[in-house]
Biopython code that builds the backbone (N, CA, C, O; Angstrom):
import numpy as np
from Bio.PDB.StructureBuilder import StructureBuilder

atoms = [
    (1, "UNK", "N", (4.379, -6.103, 1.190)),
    (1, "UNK", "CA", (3.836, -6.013, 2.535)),
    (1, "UNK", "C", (2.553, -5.176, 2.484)),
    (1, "UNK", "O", (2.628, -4.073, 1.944)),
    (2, "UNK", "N", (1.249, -5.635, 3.048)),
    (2, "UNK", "CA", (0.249, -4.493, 3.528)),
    (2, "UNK", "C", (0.469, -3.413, 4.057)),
    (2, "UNK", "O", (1.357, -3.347, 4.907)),
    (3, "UNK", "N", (-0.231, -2.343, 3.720)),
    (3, "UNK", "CA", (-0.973, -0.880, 4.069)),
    (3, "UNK", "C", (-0.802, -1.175, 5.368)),
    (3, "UNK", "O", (-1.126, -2.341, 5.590)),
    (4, "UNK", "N", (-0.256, -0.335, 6.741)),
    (4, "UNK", "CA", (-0.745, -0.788, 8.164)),
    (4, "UNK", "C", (-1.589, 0.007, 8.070)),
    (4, "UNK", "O", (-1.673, 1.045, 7.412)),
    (5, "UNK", "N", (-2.485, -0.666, 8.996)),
    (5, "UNK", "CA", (-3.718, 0.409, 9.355)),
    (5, "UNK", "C", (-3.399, 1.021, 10.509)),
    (5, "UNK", "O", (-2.600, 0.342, 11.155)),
    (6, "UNK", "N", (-3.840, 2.487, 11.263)),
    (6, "UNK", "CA", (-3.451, 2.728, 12.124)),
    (6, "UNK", "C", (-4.486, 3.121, 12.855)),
    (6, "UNK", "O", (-4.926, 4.074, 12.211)),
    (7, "UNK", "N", (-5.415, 2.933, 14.169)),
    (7, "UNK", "CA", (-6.319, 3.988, 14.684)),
    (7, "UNK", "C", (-5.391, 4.542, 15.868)),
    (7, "UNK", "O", (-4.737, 3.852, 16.649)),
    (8, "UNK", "N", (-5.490, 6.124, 15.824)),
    (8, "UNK", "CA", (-4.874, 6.889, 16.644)),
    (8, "UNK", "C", (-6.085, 7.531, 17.319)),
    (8, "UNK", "O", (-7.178, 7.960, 16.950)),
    (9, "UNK", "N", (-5.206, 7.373, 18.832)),
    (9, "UNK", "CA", (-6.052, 8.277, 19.867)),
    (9, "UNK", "C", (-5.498, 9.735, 20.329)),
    (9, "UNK", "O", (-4.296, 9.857, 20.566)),
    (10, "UNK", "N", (-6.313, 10.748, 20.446)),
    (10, "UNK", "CA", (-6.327, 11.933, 20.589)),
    (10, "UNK", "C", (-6.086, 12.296, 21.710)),
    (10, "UNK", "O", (-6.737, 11.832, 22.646)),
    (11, "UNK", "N", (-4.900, 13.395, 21.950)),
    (11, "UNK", "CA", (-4.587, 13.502, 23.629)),
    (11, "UNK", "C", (-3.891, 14.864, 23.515)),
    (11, "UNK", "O", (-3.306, 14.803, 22.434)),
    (12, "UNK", "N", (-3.761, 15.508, 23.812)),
    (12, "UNK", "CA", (-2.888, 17.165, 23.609)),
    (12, "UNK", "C", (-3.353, 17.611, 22.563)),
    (12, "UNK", "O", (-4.532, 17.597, 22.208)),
    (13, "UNK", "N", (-2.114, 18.184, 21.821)),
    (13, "UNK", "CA", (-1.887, 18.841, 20.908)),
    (13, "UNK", "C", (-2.016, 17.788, 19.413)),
    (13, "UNK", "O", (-2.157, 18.165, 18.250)),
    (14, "UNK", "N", (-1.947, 16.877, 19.759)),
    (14, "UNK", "CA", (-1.909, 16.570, 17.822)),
    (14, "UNK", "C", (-0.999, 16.444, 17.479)),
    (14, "UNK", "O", (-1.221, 16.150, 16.304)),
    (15, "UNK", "N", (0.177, 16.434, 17.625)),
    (15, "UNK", "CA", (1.676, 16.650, 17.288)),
    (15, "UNK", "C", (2.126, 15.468, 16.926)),
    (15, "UNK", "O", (2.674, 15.597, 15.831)),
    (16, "UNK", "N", (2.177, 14.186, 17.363)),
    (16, "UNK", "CA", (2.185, 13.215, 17.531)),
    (16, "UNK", "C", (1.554, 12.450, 15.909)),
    (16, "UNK", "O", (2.207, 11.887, 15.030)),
    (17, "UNK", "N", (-0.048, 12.736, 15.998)),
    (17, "UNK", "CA", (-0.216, 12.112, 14.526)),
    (17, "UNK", "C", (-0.671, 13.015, 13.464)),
    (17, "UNK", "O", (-1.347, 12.735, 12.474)),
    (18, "UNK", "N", (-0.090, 14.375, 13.907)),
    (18, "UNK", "CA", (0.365, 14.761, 12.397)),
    (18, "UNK", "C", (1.693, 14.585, 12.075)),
    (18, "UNK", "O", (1.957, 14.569, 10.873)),
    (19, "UNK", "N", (2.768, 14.422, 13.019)),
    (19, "UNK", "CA", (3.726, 13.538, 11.918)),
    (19, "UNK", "C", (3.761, 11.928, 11.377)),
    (19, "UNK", "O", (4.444, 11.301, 10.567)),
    (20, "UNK", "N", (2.740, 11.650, 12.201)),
    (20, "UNK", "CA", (2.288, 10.258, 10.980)),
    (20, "UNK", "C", (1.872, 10.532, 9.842)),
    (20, "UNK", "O", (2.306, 10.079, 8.783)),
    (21, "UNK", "N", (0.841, 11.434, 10.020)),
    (21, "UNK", "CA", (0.189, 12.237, 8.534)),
    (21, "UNK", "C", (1.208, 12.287, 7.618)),
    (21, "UNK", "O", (1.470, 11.581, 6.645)),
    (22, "UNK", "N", (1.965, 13.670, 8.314)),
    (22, "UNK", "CA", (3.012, 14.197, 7.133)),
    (22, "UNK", "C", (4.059, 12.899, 6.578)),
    (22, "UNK", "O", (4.530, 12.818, 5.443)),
    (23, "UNK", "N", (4.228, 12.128, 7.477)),
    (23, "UNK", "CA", (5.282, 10.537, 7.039)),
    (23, "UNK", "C", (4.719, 10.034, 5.772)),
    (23, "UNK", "O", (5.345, 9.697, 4.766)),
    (24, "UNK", "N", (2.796, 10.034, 6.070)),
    (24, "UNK", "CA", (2.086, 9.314, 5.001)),
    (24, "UNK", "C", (2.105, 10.008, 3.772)),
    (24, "UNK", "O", (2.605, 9.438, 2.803)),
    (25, "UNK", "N", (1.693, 11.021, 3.665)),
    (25, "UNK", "CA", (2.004, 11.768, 2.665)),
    (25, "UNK", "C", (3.291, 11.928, 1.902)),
    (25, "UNK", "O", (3.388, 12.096, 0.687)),
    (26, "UNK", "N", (4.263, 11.853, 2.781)),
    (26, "UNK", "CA", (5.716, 12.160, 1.789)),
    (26, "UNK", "C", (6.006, 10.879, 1.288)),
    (26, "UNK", "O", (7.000, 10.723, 0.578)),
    (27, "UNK", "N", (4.877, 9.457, 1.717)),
    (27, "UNK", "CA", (5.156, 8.090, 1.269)),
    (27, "UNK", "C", (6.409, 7.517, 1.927)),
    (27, "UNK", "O", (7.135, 6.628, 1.481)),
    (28, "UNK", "N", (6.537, 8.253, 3.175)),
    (28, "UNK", "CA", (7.899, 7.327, 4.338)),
    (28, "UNK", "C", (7.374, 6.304, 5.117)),
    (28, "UNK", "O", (7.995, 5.506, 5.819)),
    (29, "UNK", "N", (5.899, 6.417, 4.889)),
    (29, "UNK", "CA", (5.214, 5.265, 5.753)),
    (29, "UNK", "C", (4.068, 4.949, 4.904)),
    (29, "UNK", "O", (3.305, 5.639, 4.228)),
    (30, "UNK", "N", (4.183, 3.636, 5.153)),
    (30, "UNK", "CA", (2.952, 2.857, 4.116)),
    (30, "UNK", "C", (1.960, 2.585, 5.116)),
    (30, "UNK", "O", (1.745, 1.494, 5.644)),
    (31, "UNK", "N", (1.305, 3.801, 5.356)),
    (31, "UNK", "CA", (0.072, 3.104, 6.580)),
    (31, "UNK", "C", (-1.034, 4.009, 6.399)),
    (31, "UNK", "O", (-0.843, 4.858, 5.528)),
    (32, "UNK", "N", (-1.787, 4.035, 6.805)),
    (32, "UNK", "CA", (-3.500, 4.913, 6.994)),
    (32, "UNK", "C", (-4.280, 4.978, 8.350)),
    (32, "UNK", "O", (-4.749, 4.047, 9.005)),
    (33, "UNK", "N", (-4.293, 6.331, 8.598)),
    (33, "UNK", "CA", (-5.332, 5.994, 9.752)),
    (33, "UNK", "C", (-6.806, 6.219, 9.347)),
    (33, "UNK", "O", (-7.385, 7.084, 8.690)),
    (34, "UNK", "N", (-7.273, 4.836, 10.150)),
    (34, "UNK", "CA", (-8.393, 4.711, 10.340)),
    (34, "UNK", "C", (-9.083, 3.902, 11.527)),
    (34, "UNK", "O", (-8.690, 3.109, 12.382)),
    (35, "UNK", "N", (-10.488, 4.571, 11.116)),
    (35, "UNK", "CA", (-11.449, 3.725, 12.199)),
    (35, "UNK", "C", (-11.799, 2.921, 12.354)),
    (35, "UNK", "O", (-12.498, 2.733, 13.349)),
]
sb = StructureBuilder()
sb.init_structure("model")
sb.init_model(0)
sb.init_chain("A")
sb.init_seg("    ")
for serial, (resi, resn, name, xyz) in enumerate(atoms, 1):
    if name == "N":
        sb.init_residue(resn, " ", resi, " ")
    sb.init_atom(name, np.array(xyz, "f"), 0.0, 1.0, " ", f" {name:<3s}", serial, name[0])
structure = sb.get_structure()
């Protein structure tokens, strides 16, 4: 299966896609954000 790509929008705190981050990093999610 492909990489998902992800563009995330910014609203509060951030909380939200830094646990996408941290998901990506520990390799629990096969995705990337981008622009």
């Amino acid at each position: 299966m492909a990489t998902l790509k992800l563009g995330v929008l910014g609203s509060g705190s951030g909380s939200n896609m830094q646990s996408i981050v941290d998901a990506i990093e520990k390799g629990e999610l096969d995705a990337e954000v981008r622009l």
